[in-house]
Structure formats: structure tokens, C-alpha cells
N, C-alpha and C positions, 0 to 999 in steps of 0.2 A: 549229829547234834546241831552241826548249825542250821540245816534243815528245819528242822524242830523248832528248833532259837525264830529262825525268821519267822514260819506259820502265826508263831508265837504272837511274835510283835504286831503282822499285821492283824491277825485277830485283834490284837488290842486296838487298835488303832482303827478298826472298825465300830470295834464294840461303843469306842467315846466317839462317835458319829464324823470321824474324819477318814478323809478318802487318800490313799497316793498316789501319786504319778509325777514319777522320775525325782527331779530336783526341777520341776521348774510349778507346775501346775497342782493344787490343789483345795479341795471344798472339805469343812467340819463345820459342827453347829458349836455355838456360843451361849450364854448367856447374858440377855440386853435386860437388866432390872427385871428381873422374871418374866422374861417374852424367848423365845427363841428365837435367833438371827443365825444366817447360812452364811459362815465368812469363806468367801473366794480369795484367793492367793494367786500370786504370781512372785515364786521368790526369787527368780533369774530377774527380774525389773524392779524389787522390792515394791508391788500393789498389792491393794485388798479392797474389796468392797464387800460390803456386808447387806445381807436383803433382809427383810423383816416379814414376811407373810402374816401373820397375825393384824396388823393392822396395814390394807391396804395393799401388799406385795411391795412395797415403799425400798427403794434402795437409797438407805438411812446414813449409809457412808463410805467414802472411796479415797485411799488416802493413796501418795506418793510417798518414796522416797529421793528428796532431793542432797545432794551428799550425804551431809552427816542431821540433817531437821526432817521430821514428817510433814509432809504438806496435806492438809484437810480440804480437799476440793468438792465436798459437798456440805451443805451448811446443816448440821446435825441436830437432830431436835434430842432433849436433857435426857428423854427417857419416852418411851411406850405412851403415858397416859398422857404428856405434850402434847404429841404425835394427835392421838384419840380426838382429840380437846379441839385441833389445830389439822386436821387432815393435809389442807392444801397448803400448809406454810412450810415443809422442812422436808428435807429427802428429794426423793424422786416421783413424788404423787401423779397415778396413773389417770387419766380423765376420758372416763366413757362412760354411755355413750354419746354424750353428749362434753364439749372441752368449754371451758369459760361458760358462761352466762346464759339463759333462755330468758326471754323479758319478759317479767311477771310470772315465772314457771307456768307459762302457757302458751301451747302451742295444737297448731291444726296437721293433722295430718290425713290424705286423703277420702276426705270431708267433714273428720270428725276433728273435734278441738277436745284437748287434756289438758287438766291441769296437775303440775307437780306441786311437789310438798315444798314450801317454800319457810324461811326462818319467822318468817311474819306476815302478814298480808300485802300483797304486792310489793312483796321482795322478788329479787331473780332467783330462780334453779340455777344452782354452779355448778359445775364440774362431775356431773355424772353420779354412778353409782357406787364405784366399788375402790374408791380410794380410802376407805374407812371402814373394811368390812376384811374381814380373815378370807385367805385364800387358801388353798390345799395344794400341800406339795406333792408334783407329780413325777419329781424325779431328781436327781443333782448326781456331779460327777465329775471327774476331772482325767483327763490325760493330753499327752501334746498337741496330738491332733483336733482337739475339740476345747481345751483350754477347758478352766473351772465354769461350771455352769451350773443353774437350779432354776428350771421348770415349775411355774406354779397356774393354778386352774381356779374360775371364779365362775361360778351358774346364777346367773339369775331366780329362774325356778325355784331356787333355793331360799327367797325372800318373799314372802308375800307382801310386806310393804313395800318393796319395788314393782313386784306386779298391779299391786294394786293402781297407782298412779299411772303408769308405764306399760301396759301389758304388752309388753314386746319379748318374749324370752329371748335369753341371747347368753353365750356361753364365752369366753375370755381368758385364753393364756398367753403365759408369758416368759421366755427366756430372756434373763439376764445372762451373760459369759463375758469373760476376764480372759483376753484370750489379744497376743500379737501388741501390747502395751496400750491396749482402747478396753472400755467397759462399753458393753453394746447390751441395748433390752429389744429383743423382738418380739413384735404382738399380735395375735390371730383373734381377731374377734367373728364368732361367728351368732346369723341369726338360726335359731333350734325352731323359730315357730312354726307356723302354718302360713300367716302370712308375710307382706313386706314390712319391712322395718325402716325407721330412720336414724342414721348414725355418723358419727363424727369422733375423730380420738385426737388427743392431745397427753402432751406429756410434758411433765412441768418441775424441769430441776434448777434445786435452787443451789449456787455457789457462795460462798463468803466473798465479803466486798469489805475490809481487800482481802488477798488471800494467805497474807502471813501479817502477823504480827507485826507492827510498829509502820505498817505500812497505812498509804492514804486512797481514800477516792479520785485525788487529783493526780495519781500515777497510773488508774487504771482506765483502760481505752473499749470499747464495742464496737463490730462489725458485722452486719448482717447485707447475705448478696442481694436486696430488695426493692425492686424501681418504684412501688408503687407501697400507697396503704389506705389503710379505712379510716376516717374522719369517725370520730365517736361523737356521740351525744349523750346527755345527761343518762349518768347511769352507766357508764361505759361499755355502751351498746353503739353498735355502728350503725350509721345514718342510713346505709344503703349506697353510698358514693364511694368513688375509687378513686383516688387522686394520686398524680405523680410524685415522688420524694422531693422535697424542697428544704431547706432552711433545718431544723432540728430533726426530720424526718429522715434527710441522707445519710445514713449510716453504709453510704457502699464502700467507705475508707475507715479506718482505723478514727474512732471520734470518744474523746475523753471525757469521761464522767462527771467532771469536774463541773458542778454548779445545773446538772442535767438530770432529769429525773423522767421516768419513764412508765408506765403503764399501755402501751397499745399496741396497734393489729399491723403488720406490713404483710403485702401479696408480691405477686409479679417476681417469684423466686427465681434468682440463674440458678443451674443446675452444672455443676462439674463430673461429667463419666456420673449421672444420676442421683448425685447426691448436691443438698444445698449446704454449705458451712460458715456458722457461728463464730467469730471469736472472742475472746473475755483473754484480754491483757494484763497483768498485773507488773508493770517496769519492775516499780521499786524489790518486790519480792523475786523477780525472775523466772516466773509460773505463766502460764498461756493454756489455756483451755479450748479446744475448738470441739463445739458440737454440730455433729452432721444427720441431716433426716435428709430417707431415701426421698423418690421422686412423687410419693403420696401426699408428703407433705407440703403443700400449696400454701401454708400460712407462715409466719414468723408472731410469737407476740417478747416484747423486752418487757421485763416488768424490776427494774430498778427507782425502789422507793425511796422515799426520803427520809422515812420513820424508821426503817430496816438495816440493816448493812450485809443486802444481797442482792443478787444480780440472778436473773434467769430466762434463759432463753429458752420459749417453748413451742417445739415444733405440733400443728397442728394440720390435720386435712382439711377445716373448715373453716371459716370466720366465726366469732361470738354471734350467737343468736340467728346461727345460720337457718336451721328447721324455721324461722320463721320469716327472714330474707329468702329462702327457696320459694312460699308461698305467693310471696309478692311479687314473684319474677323474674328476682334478683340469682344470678351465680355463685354463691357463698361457699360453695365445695360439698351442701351434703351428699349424701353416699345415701342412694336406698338400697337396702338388702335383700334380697329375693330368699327367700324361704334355702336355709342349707348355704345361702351364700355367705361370702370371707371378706371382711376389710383388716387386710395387713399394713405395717407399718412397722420399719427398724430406723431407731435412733440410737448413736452412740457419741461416747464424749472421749475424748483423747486428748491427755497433758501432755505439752510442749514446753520447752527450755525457752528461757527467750535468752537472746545473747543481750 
């Protein structure tokens, strides 16, 4: 009988779309205001993040347990149609293939010039395709050795109004896993055409500032490893110049929010054993966040507003308006794709105690 008993139970526990493994690891779906979300566990570290595939593949929330309070280290949008409304403001919005900005949504690429679909006339293309558009689950699952994870797939070919602007086909998945007390998203973009392609990825999570209740901006610090950055100009497109960090730019020491506000590009990444790392301090709360992008990621952007109360560090392979600083000569990071070829990229975020 208890044979039976157990078959039982996991049947059940199938059936309501959750997976097990052991006592430490696993993945079940949820309901986000009538959207489905894939919540990952980790109940040996008390974490969970939750992914949203319907709008975006957006990883919409990752919580801590710190003793006895949940800590919210991703800054959550109210509901799904927020989210819709609002693609690159909350979550984990994914930005390809193209990260930040094209000026004017217009760009040349070997000899021809396109234009993108832009919000108004000589407005910029932002942040790619598919952070606003449903993905397709390719798979999820949980055990020790692989921690909770959920695989999702995103085709271009699948939109005509991205072909049409863009005819570049290009295919895009994505593991998110909850796995060793880090949320980590890996991403394989590949191009499906015939011919070359131009691309660049970015990844853009945003944190609460601060990150617990009753706390302040003037207790929270940033630190990015970055000797250099891009000088923007009107528009927040970069001039084409690289300049040393100096004065509000130096962020290679722990540097406090307090009275600072941020929007721009740093390059010139140190790399630790292949990875760069981020960190977002919150004293008062006792919370520290450090985000790491492998060694693809040649960019940093900080984008801590004044209107907002969030913090985001988003690793990039290219600079803003790179497709059209590669044309000019300039070194911006883009990536052209050769027909079948792969631009990879893993970014993960790991909560830290601070004493």
C-alpha cells in the first residue's frame, strides 16, 4: 500500500504541474493574475524566482529568505498587463538583438540601411525584439544536480512584423536555474538565415532601491570593475569616445547613491576567473546583491533614476547604438553572425549578507 500511496502522491503532484526533487530543488507552475509563471525553489536556502514566458520570458521575481522577512530582490511589476504596457521597466527584460538604443531606428548594414519601427518619428529602436512577446516552453525540471530550471524558445520567423523591419531570422533560448544559492539565465541566440546578421544582447534586471522597507537610498552603495566609459550625447547615444573613469564615473570602489543618479555606458571590464561582478549594497537592510556576466559581456550600463526607486545593472556585449558605431569604424562590440552561427551569454545574480 504505501507503494501505491506514494505512485499516488507523485501522480498528484505531477498532475498540478510541480516537479520533486529531494528536499532541496524544485519547479511547479503558478498562477500571476491569469498569466502562468514557472516558480523555482530552492527550499534548503529558502529562494524562489518565478519566470513569466508569456510576456517576454521576464524573470518577474526572486525572493530571499533572510531569517525570519522575505527579501524581494527583484523589483516586480503589479501584474502581467504592467509588465505588457511597460516591457523594459520591471523584471528581468531580455534585450535582443539589439540591447539599449539604435538612433533613429536606423541603421546600415552591409550596404543596405533599415529602418525600425520606432514609437514616433525619429524616436530610437530600444531594446530589441522579444522582451514583449510570449515564448514557448521547452522544457523545466528540477533535481540536485541541475537545480530547478525552465527552458524557454523564441523564433523570429514567427512574426512578420519583425521580419518585416529586421529580416534577419534568428532563434533565442533561454535557461533560467536556481541552483548552488545564485539565479543564473543562460542565452543562445542563434542566426536561422541564409545570411549574416547583426547582433548584440543585453540583459536588464531591475532591483528595488532600497531593498527592504524603511530603509534609504543614502545607505545603499554600487560597484562596477570598469576603467573606462562612453560619454553620451543628447539622446543617450554615445558620441563615439571612450574615456578613462574619473570623478562620478569611478565606480571601481563601493560609491553611495546618495544624491547620484545614473543612466550610462562603462567598458574596459576586469574580469575575475572570466567573469565581471556588479555589486548593489543595501547597509541599512543587510542585503548585497552581486551580478556577474561571463566574459562576452564587454559592457556595463547603471541605470539608477531619480523618478524610480531602482537600481540596475545590465550586462551587455555591445554599446548603445553599436550597429551603427561599427559602421563608422568605431569598436562598439557588435557580433556579426554567420548563417547557423551562436552569440552566447550567462548572467547570474547572487544575494549576499552583508555584516
Amino acid at each position: 500500500m504505501r507503494c501505491v500511496f506514494g505512485i499516488l502522491v507523485c501522480l498528484g503532484l505531477v498532475l498540478r504541474g510541480e516537479s520533486m526533487a529531494g528536499d532541496a530543488y524544485a519547479v511547479r507552475t503558478a498562477d500571476f493574475k491569469g498569466h502562468v509563471v514557472y516558480v523555482l525553489t530552492d527550499a534548503r536556502r529558502g529562494q524562489e524566482a518565478r519566470v513569466l514566458p508569456s510576456v517576454g520570458n521576464n524573470c518577474v521575481s526572486f525572493q530571499i529568505q533572510q531569517g525570519e522577512r522575505t527579501v524581494d530582490l527583484i523589483y516586480t511589476p503589479p501584474d502581467p498587463k504592467t509588465l505588457q504596457g511597460r516591457p523594459s521597466g520591471y523584471g528581468t527584460p531580455i534585450l535582443f538583438p539589439w540591447p539599449n538604443r539604435i538612433d533613429g531606428g536606423v541603421f546600415a548594414f552591409d550596404g543596405k540601411t533599415y529602418q525600425l519601427d520606432t514609437p514616433r518619428p525619429g524616436a530610437h529602436a530600444s531594446h530589441g525584439f522579444v522582451l514583449n512577446r510570449p515564448w514557448t516552453v521547452a522544457g523545466s525540471g528540477a533535481s540536485d544536480a541541475d537545480g530547478a530550471w525552465i527552458r524557454s524558445r523564441f523564433r523570429a520567423a514567427d512574426y512578420p512584423e519583425i521580419m518585416r523591419p529586421f529580416p534577419f531570422p534568428f532563434e533565442a533560448v533561454v535557461t533560467y536555474r536556481l541552483k548552488d544559492g545564485a539565479l543564473t539565465l543562460a542565452f543562445e541566440g542563434t542566426n536561422t538565415g541564409t545570411g549574416d546578421m547583426p547582433a548584440g544582447l543585453g540583459i536588464h534586471p531591475y532591483f528595488p532601491l532600497p531593498l527592504a522597507a524603511g530603509g534609504s537610498r543614502d545607505a545603499c552603495s554600487v560597484q562596477i570593475p570598469a576603467g573606462k566609459y562612453w560619454p553620451l550625447r543628447e539622446g543617450k547615444v554615445p558620441s563615439g569616445e571612450v574615456l578613462p573613469v574619473s570623478g562620478v564615473y569611478d565606480l571601481r570602489q563601493a560609491t553611495s547613491l546618495k544624491n547620484r543618479y545614473y543612466d550610462d555606458v562603462w567598458t574596459g571590464v576586469a574580469l575575475t576567473d572570466g567573469w565581471s561582478r556588479c555589486v548593489y549594497v543595501d547597509s541599512a537592510a543587510g542585503v548585497g546583491i552581486a551580478v556577474e556576466g561571463d566574459a562576452i559581456f564587454r559592457e556595463w550600463v547603471l541605470y539608477a533614476p531619480e523618478q524610480r526607486p531602482i537600481v540596475c545593472f545590465e550586462p551587455y556585449t555591445c554599446t548603445t547604438n553599436a550597429v551603427n558605431l561599427q559602421t563608422q569604424g568605431i569598436d562598439a562590440g557588435l557580433v556579426r553572425l554567420a548563417p547557423g552561427g551562436k552569440l552566447l551569454g550567462t548572467m547570474r545574480i547572487v544575494p549576499e549578507g552583508v555584516r
